[in-house]
C-alpha positions as CSV (number, residue, x, y, z in Angstrom):
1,X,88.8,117.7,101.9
2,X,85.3,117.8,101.2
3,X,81.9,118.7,102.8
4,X,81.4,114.7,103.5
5,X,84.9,114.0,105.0
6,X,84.4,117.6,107.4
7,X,81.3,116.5,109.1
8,X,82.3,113.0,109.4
9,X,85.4,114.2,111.2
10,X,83.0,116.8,113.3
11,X,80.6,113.7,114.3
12,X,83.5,111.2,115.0
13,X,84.9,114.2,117.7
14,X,81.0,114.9,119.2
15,X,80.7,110.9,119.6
16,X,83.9,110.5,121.0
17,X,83.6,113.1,123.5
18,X,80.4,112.3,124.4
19,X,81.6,108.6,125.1
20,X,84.7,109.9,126.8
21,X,82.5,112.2,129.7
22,X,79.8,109.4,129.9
23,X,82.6,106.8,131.1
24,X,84.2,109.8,133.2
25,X,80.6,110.4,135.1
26,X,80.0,106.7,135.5
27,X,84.1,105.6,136.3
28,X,84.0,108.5,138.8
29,X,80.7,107.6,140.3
30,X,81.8,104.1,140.9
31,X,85.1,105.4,142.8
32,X,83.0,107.8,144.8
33,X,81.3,104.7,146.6
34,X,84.6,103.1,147.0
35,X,86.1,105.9,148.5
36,X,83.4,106.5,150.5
37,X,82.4,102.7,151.8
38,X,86.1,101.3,151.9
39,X,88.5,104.5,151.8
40,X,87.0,107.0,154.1
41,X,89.1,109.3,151.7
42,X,89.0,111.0,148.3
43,X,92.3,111.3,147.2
44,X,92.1,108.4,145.0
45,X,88.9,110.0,143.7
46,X,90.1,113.7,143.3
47,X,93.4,112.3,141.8
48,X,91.4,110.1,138.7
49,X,89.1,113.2,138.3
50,X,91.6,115.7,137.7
51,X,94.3,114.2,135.1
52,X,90.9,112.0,133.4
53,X,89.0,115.4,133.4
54,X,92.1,117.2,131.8
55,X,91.5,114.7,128.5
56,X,87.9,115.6,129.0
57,X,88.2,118.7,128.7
58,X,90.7,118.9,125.8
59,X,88.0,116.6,123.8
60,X,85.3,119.2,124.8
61,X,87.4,121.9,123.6
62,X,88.2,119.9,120.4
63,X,84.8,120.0,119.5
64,X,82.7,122.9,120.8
65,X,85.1,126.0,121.3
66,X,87.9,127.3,119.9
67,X,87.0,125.1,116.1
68,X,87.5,129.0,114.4
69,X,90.9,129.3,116.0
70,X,92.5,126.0,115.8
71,X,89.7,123.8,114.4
72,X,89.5,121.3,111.6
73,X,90.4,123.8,109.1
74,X,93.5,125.5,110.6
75,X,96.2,123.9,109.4
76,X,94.5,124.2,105.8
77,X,94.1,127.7,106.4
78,X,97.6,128.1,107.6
79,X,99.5,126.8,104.5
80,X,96.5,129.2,102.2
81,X,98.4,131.8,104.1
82,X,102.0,131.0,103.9
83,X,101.4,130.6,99.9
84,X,99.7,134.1,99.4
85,X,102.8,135.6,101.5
86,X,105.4,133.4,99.3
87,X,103.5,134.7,96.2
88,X,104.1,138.5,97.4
């Protein structure tokens, strides 16, 4: 894979996430004022922002934190490895 293909892939995860937690604000908002006007409750609310903010926070991960450890590049990595041990 080249330089090119690498960033694209990089860019294509920052968009997406970003996408992703701007719909979760703005989904989460609109449910708030449900839940407050028409509810009187947040279940509904605190239910939608857990399991939505779990695939939030995976795409987050994704992209800003652990790329050294299991990032773009590991499973590349991983097979370098395997082939210097097999050629031991």
């Amino acid at each position: 894979m080249n330089l090119r293909e690498e960033a694209e892939k990089r860019v294509d995860a920052k968009i997406k996430f970003k996408e992703n937690l701007y719909k979760y604000l703005i989904v989460n908002t609109i449910i708030a004022i449900i839940c407050i006007v028409f509810l009187h409750g947040f279940s509904l609310l605190l239910a939608v922002m857990f399991f939505w903010g779990i695939a939030v926070l995976n795409d987050f991960f994704d992209v800003y934190s652990f790329d050294d450890l299991f990032g773009y590049n590991y499973r590349e990595r991983k097979i370098q490895e395997e082939l210097s041990k097999m050629g031991d």
